[in-house]
DRENTORVEX-570946 format. One record per residue (C-alpha): x, y, z. Coordinates in steps of 0.05 Angstrom, whole numbers. Layout:
! residues N
LUMZA      xx      yy      zz
LUMZA       X       Y       Z
...
END
This chain:
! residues 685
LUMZA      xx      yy      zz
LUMZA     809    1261    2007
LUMZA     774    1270    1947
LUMZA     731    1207    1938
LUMZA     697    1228    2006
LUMZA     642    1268    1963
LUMZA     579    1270    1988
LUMZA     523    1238    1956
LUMZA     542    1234    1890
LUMZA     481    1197    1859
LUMZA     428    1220    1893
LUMZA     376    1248    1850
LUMZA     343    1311    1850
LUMZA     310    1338    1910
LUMZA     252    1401    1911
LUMZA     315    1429    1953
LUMZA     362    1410    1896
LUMZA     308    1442    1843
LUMZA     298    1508    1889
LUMZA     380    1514    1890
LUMZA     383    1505    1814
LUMZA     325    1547    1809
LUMZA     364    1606    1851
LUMZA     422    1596    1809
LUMZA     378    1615    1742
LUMZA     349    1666    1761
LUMZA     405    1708    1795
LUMZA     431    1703    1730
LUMZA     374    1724    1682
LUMZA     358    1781    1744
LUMZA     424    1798    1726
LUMZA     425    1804    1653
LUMZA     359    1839    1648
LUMZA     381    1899    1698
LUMZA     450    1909    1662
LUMZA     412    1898    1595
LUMZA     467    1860    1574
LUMZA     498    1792    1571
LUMZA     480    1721    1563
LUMZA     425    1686    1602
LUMZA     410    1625    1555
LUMZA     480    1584    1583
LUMZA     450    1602    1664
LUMZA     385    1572    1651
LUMZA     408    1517    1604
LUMZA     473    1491    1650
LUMZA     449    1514    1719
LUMZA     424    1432    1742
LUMZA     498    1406    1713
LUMZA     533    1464    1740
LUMZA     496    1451    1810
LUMZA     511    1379    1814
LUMZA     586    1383    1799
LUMZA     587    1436    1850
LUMZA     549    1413    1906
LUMZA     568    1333    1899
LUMZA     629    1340    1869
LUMZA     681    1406    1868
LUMZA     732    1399    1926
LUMZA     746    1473    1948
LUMZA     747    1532    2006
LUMZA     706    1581    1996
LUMZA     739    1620    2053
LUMZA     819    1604    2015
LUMZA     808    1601    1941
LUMZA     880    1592    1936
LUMZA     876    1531    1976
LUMZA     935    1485    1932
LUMZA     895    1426    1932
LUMZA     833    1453    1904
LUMZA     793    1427    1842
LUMZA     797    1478    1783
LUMZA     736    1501    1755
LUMZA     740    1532    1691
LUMZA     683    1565    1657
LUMZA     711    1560    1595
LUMZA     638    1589    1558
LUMZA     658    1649    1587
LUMZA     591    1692    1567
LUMZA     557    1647    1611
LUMZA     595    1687    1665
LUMZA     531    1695    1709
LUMZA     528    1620    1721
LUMZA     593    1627    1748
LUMZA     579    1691    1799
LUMZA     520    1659    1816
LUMZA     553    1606    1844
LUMZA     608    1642    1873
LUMZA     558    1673    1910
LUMZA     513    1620    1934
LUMZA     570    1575    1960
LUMZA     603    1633    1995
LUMZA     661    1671    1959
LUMZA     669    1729    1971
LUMZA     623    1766    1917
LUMZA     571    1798    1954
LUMZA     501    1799    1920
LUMZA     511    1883    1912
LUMZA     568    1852    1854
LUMZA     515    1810    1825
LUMZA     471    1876    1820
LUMZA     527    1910    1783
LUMZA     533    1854    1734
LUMZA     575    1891    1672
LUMZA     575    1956    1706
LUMZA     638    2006    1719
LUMZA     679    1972    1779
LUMZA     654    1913    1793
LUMZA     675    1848    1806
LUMZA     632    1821    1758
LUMZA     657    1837    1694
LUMZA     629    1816    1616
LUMZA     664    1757    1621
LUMZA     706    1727    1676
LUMZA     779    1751    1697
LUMZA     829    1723    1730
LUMZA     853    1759    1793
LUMZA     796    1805    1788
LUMZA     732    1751    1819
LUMZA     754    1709    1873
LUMZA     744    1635    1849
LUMZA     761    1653    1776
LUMZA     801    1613    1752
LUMZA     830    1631    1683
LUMZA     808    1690    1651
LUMZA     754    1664    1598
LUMZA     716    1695    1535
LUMZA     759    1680    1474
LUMZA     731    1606    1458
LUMZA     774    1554    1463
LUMZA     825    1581    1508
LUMZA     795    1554    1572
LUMZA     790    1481    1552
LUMZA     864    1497    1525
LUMZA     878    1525    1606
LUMZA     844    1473    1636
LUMZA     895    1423    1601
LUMZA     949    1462    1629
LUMZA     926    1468    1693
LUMZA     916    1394    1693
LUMZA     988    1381    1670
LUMZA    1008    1419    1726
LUMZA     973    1371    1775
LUMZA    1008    1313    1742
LUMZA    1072    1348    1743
LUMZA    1067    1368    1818
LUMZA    1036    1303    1840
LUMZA    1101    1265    1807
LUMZA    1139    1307    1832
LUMZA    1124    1309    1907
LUMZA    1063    1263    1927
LUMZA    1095    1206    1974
LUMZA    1072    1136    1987
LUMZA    1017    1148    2047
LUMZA    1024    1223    2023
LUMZA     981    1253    1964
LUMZA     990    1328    1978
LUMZA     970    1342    1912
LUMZA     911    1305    1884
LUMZA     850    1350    1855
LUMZA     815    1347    1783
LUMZA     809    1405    1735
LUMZA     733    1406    1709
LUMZA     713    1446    1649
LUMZA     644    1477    1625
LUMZA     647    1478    1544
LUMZA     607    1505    1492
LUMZA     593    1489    1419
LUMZA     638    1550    1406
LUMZA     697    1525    1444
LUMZA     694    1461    1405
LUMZA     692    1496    1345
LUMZA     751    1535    1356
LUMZA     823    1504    1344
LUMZA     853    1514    1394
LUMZA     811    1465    1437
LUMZA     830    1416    1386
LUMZA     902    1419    1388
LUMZA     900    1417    1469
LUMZA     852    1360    1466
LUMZA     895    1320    1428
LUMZA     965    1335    1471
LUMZA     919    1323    1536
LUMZA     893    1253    1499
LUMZA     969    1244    1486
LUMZA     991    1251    1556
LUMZA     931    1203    1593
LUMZA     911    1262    1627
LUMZA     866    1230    1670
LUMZA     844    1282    1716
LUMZA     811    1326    1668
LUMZA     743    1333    1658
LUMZA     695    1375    1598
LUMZA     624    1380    1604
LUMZA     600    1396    1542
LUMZA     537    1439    1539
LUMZA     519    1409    1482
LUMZA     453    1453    1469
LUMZA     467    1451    1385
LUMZA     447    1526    1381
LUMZA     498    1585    1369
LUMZA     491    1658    1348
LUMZA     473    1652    1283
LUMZA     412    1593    1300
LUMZA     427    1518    1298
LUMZA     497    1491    1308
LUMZA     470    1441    1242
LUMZA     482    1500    1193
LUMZA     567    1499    1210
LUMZA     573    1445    1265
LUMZA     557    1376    1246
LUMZA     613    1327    1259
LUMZA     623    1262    1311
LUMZA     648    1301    1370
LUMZA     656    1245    1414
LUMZA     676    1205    1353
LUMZA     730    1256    1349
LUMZA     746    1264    1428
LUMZA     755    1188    1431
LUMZA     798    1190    1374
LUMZA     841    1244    1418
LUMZA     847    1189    1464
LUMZA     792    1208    1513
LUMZA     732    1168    1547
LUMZA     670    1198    1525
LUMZA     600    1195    1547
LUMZA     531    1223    1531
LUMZA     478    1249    1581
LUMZA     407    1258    1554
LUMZA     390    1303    1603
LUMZA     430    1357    1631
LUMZA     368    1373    1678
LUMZA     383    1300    1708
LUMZA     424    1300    1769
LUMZA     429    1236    1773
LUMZA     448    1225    1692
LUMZA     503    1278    1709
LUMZA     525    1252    1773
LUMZA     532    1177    1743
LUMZA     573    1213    1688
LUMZA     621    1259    1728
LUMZA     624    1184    1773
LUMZA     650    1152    1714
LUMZA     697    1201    1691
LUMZA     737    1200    1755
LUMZA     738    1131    1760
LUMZA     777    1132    1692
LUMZA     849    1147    1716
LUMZA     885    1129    1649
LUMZA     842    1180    1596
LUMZA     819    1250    1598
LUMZA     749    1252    1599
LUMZA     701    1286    1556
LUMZA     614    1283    1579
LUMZA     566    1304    1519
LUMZA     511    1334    1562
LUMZA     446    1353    1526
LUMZA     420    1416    1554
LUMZA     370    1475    1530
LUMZA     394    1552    1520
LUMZA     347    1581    1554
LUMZA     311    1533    1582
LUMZA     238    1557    1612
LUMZA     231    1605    1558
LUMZA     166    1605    1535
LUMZA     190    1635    1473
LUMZA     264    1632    1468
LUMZA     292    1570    1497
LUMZA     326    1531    1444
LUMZA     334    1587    1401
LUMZA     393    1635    1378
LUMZA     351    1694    1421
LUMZA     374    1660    1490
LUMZA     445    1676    1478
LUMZA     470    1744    1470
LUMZA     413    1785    1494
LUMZA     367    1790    1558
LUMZA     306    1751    1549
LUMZA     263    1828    1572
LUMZA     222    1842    1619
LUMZA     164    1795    1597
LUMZA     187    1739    1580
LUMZA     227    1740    1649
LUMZA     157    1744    1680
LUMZA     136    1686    1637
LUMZA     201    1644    1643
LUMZA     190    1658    1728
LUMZA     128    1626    1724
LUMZA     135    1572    1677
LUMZA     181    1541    1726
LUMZA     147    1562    1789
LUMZA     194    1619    1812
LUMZA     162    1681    1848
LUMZA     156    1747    1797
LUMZA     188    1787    1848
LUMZA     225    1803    1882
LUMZA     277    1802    1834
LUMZA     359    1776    1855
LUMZA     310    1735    1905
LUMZA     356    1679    1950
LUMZA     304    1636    1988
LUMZA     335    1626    2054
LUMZA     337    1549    2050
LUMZA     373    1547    1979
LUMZA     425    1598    2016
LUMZA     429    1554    2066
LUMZA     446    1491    2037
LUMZA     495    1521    1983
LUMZA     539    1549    2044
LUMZA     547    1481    2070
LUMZA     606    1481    2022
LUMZA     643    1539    2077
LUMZA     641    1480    2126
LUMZA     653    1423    2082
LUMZA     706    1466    2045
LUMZA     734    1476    2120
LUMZA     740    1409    2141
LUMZA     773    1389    2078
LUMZA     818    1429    2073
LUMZA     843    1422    2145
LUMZA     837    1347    2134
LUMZA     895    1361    2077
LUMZA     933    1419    2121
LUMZA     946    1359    2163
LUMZA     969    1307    2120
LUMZA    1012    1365    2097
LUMZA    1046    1377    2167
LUMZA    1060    1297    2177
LUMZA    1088    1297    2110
LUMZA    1136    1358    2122
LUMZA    1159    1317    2184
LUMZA    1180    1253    2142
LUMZA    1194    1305    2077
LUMZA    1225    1365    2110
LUMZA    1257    1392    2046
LUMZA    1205    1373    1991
LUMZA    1153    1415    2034
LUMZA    1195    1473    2030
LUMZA    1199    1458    1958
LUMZA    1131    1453    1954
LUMZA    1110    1514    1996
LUMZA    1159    1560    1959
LUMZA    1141    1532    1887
LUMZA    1074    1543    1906
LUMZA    1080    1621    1941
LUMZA    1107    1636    1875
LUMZA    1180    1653    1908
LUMZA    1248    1651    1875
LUMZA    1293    1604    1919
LUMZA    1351    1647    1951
LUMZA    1413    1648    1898
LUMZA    1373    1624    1841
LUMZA    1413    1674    1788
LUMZA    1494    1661    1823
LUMZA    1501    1611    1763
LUMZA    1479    1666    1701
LUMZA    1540    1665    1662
LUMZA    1579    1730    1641
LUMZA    1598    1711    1564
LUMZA    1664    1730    1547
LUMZA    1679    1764    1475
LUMZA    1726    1694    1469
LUMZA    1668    1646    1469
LUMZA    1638    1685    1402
LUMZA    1609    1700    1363
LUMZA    1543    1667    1393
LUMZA    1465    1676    1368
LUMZA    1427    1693    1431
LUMZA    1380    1632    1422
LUMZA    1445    1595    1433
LUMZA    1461    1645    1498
LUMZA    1394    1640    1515
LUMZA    1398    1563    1517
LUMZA    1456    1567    1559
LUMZA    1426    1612    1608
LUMZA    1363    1563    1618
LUMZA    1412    1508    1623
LUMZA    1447    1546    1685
LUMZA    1392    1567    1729
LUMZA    1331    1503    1709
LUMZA    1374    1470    1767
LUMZA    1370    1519    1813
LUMZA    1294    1537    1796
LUMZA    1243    1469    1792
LUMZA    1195    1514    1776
LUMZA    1221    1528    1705
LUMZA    1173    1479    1653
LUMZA    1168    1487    1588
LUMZA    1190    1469    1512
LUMZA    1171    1479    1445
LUMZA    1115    1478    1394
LUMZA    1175    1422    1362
LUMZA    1222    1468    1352
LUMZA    1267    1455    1414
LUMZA    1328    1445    1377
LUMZA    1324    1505    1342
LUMZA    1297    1543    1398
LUMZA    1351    1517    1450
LUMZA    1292    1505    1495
LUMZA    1309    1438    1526
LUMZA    1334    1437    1600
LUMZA    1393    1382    1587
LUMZA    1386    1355    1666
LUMZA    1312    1339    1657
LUMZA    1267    1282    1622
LUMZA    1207    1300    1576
LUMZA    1134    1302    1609
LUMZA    1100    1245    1588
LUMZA    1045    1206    1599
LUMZA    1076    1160    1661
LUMZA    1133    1216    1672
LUMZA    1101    1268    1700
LUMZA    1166    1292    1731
LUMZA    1194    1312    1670
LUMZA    1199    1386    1650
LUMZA    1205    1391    1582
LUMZA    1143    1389    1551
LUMZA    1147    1374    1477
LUMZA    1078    1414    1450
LUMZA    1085    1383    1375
LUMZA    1066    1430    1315
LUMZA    1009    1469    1365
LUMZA    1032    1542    1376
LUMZA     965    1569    1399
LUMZA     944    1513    1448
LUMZA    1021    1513    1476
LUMZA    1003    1595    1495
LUMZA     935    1580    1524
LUMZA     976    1509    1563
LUMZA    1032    1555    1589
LUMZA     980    1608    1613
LUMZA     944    1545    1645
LUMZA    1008    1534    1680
LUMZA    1009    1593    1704
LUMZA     940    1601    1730
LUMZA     960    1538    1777
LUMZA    1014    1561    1811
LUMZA    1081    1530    1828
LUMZA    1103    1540    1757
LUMZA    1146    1588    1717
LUMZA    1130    1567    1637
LUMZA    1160    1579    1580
LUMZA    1150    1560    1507
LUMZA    1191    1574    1444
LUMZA    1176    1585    1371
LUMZA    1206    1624    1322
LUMZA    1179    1697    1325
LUMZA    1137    1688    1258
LUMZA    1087    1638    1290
LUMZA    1081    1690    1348
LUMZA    1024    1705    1307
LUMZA     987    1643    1318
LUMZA    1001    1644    1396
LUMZA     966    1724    1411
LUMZA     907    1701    1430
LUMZA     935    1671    1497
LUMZA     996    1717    1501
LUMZA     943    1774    1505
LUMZA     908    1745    1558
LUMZA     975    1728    1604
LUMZA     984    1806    1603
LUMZA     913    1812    1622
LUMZA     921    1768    1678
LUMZA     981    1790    1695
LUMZA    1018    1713    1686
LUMZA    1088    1697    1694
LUMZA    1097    1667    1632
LUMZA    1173    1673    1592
LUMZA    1158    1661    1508
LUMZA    1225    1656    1475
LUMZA    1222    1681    1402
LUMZA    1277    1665    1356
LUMZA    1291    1680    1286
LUMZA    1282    1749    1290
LUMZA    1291    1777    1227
LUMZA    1307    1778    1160
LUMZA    1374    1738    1183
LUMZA    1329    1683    1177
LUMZA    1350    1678    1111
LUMZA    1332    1620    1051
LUMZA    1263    1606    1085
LUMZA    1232    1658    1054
LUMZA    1181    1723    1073
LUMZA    1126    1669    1102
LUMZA    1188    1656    1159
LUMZA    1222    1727    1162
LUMZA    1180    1765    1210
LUMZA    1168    1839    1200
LUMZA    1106    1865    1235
LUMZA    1117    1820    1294
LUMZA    1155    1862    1345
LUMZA    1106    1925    1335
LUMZA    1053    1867    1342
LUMZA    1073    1843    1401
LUMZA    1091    1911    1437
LUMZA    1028    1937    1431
LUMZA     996    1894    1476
LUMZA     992    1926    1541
LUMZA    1039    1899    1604
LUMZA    1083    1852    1552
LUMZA    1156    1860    1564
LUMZA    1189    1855    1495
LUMZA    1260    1839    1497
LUMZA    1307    1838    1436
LUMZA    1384    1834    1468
LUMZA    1440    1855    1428
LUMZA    1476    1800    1446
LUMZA    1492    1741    1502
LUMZA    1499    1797    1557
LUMZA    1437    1821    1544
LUMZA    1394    1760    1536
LUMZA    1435    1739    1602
LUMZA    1396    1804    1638
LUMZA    1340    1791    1597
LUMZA    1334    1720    1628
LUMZA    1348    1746    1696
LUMZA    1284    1800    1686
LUMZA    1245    1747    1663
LUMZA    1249    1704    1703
LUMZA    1243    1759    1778
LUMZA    1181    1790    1744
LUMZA    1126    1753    1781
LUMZA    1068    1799    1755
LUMZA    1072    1794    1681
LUMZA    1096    1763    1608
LUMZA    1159    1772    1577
LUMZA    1176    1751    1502
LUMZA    1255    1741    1494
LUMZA    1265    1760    1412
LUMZA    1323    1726    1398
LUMZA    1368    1708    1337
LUMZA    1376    1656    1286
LUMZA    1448    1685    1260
LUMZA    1508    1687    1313
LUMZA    1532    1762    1331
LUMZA    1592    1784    1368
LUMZA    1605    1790    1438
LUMZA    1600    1858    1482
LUMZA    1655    1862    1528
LUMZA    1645    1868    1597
LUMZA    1701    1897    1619
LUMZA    1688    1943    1564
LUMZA    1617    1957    1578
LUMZA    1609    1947    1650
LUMZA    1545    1984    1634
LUMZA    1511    1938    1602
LUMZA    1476    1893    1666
LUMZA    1445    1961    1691
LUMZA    1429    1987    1629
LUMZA    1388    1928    1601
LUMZA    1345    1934    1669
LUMZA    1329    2007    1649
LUMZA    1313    1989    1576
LUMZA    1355    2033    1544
LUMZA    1423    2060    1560
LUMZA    1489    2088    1525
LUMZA    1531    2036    1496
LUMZA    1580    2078    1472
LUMZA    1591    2154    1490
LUMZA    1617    2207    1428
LUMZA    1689    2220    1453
LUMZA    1703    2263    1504
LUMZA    1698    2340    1490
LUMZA    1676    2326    1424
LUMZA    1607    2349    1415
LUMZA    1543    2306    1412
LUMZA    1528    2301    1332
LUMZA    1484    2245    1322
LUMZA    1445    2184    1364
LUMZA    1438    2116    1342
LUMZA    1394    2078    1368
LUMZA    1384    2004    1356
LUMZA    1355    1930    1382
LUMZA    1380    1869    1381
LUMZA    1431    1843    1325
LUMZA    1431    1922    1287
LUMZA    1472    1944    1353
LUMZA    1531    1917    1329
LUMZA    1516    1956    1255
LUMZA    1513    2012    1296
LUMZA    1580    2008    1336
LUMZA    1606    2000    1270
LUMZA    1581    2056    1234
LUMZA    1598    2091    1304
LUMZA    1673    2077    1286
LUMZA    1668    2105    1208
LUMZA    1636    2168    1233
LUMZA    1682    2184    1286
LUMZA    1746    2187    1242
LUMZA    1701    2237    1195
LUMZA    1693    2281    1256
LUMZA    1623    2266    1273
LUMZA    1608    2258    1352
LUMZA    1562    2190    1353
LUMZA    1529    2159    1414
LUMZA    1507    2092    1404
LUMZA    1445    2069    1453
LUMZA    1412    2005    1459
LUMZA    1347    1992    1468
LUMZA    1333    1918    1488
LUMZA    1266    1932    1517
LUMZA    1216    1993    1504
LUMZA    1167    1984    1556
LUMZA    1223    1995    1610
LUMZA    1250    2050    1580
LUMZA    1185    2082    1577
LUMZA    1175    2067    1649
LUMZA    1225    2104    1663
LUMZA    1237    2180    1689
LUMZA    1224    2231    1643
LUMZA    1293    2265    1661
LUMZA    1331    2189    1647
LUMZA    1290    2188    1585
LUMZA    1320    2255    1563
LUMZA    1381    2255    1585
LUMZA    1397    2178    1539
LUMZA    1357    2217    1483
LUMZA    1365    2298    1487
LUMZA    1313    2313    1444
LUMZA    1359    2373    1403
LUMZA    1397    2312    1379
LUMZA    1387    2271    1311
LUMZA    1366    2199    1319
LUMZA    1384    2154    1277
LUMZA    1344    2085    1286
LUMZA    1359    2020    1265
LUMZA    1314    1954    1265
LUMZA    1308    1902    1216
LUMZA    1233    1907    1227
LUMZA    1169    1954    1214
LUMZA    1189    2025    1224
LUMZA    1127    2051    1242
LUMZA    1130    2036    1315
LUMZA    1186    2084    1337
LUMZA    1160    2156    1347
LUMZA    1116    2139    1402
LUMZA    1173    2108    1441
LUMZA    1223    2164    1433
LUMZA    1203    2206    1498
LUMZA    1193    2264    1461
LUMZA    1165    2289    1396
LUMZA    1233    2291    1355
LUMZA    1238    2323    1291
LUMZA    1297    2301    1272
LUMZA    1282    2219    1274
LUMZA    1304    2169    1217
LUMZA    1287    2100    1212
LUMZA    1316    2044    1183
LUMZA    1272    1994    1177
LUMZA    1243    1936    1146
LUMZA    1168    1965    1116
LUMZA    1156    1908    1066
LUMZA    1154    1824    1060
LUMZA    1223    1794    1059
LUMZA    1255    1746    1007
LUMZA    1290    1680     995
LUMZA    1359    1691    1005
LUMZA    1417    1677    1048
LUMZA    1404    1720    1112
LUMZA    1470    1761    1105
LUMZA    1451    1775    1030
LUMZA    1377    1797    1056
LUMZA    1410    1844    1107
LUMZA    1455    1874    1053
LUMZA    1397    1887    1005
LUMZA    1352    1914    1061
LUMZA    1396    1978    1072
LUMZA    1434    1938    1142
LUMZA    1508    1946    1123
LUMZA    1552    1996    1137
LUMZA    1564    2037    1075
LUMZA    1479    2055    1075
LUMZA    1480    2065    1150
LUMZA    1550    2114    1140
LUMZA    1506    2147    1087
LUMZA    1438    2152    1115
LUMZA    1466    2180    1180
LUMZA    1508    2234    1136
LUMZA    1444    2256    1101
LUMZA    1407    2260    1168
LUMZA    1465    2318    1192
LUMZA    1457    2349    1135
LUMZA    1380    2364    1129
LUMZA    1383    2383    1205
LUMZA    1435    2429    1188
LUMZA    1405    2458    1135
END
């Protein structure tokens, strides 16, 4: 159903010219009445933009969550106005009012574009590099679906993922580590236009940018090409041609094109990019290329016309595929339910009866290792769990034992080994996600966290469903050193906005933990797990602990009864156990101790002020223990306690043996013991 475009070589028409012209200038109308943005990329990429959509990009309009759409992804993201205006034109639903309110308080048209927020966006774009780095996850996610459930006579899922890039994006690294996984895996259904327009903020791309791109690209393992003339629909069209006739290789199209083009005075220079062109030269650009002075956000009723063909082209297409759907459910009864529920993001019913309950027997256990079991027991149950490692699966107990790897000819596979590329394996599994029909994952060890914020800031934003599983958590790491002990990260990572942050205290926990992860459709979650093993809570002993975990913080163990409440301590992941043990110490000196865990902040703070209170009364000392930076705990007690005490991890680690780093970092018993005795006795005093 694809290869049915409509005349894809045909060159330029004055209808073709007046569409491309509309395009341009509903951008740079834009620009100039919010007085802010980026109308170079519009009137540079408007003719390529044009011809890819209007001869090429299969999609609804009226259902831009058609399955079997092309992906467009505007990975330049300040050209965002080429995108709206497009939107627009071929009939989204972005009224022209939105493209009036370009950048304004809101609107649907936002600085750059965002996922969930514009209908037809994509990915969520402005960071360079991450959409090229999206697009090759989205494209793996064609692959993987295709191999997964297209049928002889049956392609139900068959649709390319085409990319707008700038010189920016290709300077960034992250588009080079994706590039070369996608080259890798023959990804032969993705395609980046390259704007290639050699100017970027700070004047010509020669002063910073002069390497073989396509020397480099075909190195990847990607066909390359070079168009002369981005203003050439027929140059572009014989390129995009050529690019989908190439089933075996990515492909990658060098297009030259002109920031600003039509400026009189600022096309090809720096000026075009991050700044409205002003009133005059608007005037001047207008009539350089023969385009009326006013009115201004003008739509001549003939470009309207032929860009809203695509309503009853997208239509027809998509009905033509709604039907090969139904014949294939007839022959395929169960892999279209598969297909349908993978794709309406739904958990299939009984997808979490095989989460183990550990047993204190089995330890002690690291939760990576409980963690790795826990994948192991539901990945059958749920085909929409993908992921891996950035080639650390062994380590991270990422590897779903029942599956193959995704390779190039094994699509099916679903364990995708990233190599030595944390950032582009964030950006891949938000790609993933932006697809649909796809719960990801990835694993590294919480250090390298740090390369992979970009993208893990930007599944929050969008809201993804995306599961990052962190191990080597702490100090515990041990003989590696400070560069692998991670110290800032957990503060790092919990202040991004809508990131659940998980650190379990144990296999029960990170069994929960798994189970929230996994049934929370509308956001990330980072598992922190450990290197070193740690004991086993009991169950039996701590029925509370499944219920507790879901609140974020609970009451492990209770001061005895009718003794009075003395002292809290509070802790995450493996300083828990510390706790209960210091718990014990205190009680046979008379001291009433309450031990809480606190797996996840961000769900305790969700919860009710009185729930928050009553697992924290705020007359009580708190005693806090994490084998990380202090600093982040006030603001997540629930209220302003004078009586908190921190022990913490506030500088760089060393080279030790983990359990010798621990000792010397104030974790072990007899500092705890004392540290919670000298907290009683200032609040007493």
């Amino acid at each position: 159903m694809q290869e049915d475009a409509h005349t894809l070589t045909l060159p330029a028409s004055p209808l073709d010219e007046l569409c491309i012209n509309t395009i341009r200038f509903l951008a740079v109308d834009a620009v100039q009445q919010a007085r802010s943005g980026h109308p170079g990329m519009p009137l540079g990429d408007a003719a390529m933009a044009y011809t890819l959509w209007d001869r090429f990009l299969k999609f609804n309009p009226q259902d831009p969550k058609w399955p079997d759409r092309d992906r467009f992804v505007l990975s330049a993201g300040h050209g965002s106005m080429l995108l709206y205006a497009l939107l627009h034109l071929y009939g989204f639903d972005l009224s022209l009012e939105e493209i009036k309110q370009f950048r304004q308080w809101g609107s649907r048209t936002p600085g750059h574009p965002e996922y969930g927020h514009t209908p037809g966006v994509e990915a969520t774009t402005g960071p360079l590099g991450q959409g090229i780095a999206n697009a090759v996850g989205l494209a793996m996610a064609e692959a993987s679906l295709a191999a997964r459930f297209n049928r002889p006579g049956f392609a139900v899922v068959q649709h390319y993922t085409y990319v707008i890039a700038s010189d920016g994006d290709l300077m960034e690294g992250v588009s080079a580590e994706a590039a070369s996984l996608a080259g890798h895996l023959k990804l032969g259904r993705l395609i980046v236009l390259w704007s290639d327009n050699l100017i970027s903020i700070e004047g010509s791309t020669d002063i910073t940018f002069t390497e073989d791109v396509l020397g480099r690209f075909a190195a990847y393992g990607w066909q390359v090409q070079r168009v002369a003339d981005g203003n050439d629909l027929s140059q572009v069209a014989a390129a995009l041609s050529a690019a989908r006739a190439e089933t075996g290789r990515p492909s990658f199209i060098a297009v030259r094109t002109h920031i600003g083009y039509g400026s009189p005075h600022k096309q090809d220079t720096a000026a075009a990019h991050g700044e409205p062109l002003g009133e005059g030269e608007v005037a001047l650009t207008k009539e350089r290329l023969g385009w009326p002075p006013e009115p201004s956000f003008l739509i001549p009723p003939q470009a309207l016309e032929h860009c809203r063909q695509a309503l009853e082209r997208g239509r027809t297409r998509q009905q033509a595929w709604e039907n090969t759907f139904q014949a294939y459910a007839k022959q395929f009864p169960e892999l279209a339910q598969e297909f349908k529920t993978l794709m309406a993001g739904e958990l299939p019913p009984g997808w979490d009866g095989a989460i183990p309950a550990f047993s204190p027997d089995q330890g002690p256990m690291a939760t990576r290792s409980a963690s790795g079991k826990v994948l192991n027991a539901i990945a059958p149950r749920l085909p929409q769990l993908m992921g891996g490692s950035a080639d650390l699966a062994p380590s991270n107990k990422t590897i779903i034992n029942t599956s193959q790897a995704f390779q190039a000819g094994r699509y099916e596979g679903r364990n995708i080994h990233f190599g030595v590329r944390e950032h582009a394996m964030g950006a891949i599994l938000n790609g993933l996600a932006y697809h649909g029909g796809f719960i990801p994952y990835g694993g590294t060890f919480l250090i390298f966290s740090d390369y992979m914020r970009p993208p893990i800031r930007l599944a929050s934003m969008g809201h993804l469903h995306v599961i990052y599983i962190f191990t080597h958590d702490s100090l515990g790491v041990g003989e590696d050193g400070p560069t692998h002990q991670p110290v800032e990260q957990l503060l790092c990572l919990r202040a991004i906005p809508h990131l659940l942050v998980m650190r379990p205290a144990d296999a029960n926990e990170t069994a929960v933990a798994w189970r929230l992860a996994v049934s929370r459709p509308d956001g990330p979650v980072a598992l922190i797990l450990t290197r070193q093993n740690l004991p086993i809570l009991n169950l039996e002993k701590f029925p509370q602990i499944p219920g507790g975990v879901t609140r974020g913080a609970y009451v492990l163990a209770e001061a005895p009864a009718g003794s009075p409440l003395d002292l809290i301590m509070a802790a995450t992941g493996s300083e828990v156990h510390l706790a209960l043990e210091a718990r014990e110490v205190l009680l046979k000196e008379g001291v009433g101790v309450r031990v809480v865990s606190l797996p996840c902040w961000e769900l305790f703070q969700a919860q009710p002020e009185a729930y928050q209170q009553e697992v924290f009364p705020a007359a009580t000392p708190l005693l806090a223990l994490e084998a990380g930076l202090s600093l982040g705990w006030r603001p997540y007690i629930p209220q302003a306690c004078p009586n908190l005490e921190v022990i913490g991890v506030d500088r760089f680690g060393a080279s030790a043996p983990g359990k010798v780093l621990l000792q010397e970092y104030g974790f072990n018993l007899e500092n705890v013991c004392q540290r919670a005795r000298d907290l009683l006795q200032r609040c007493s005093g």
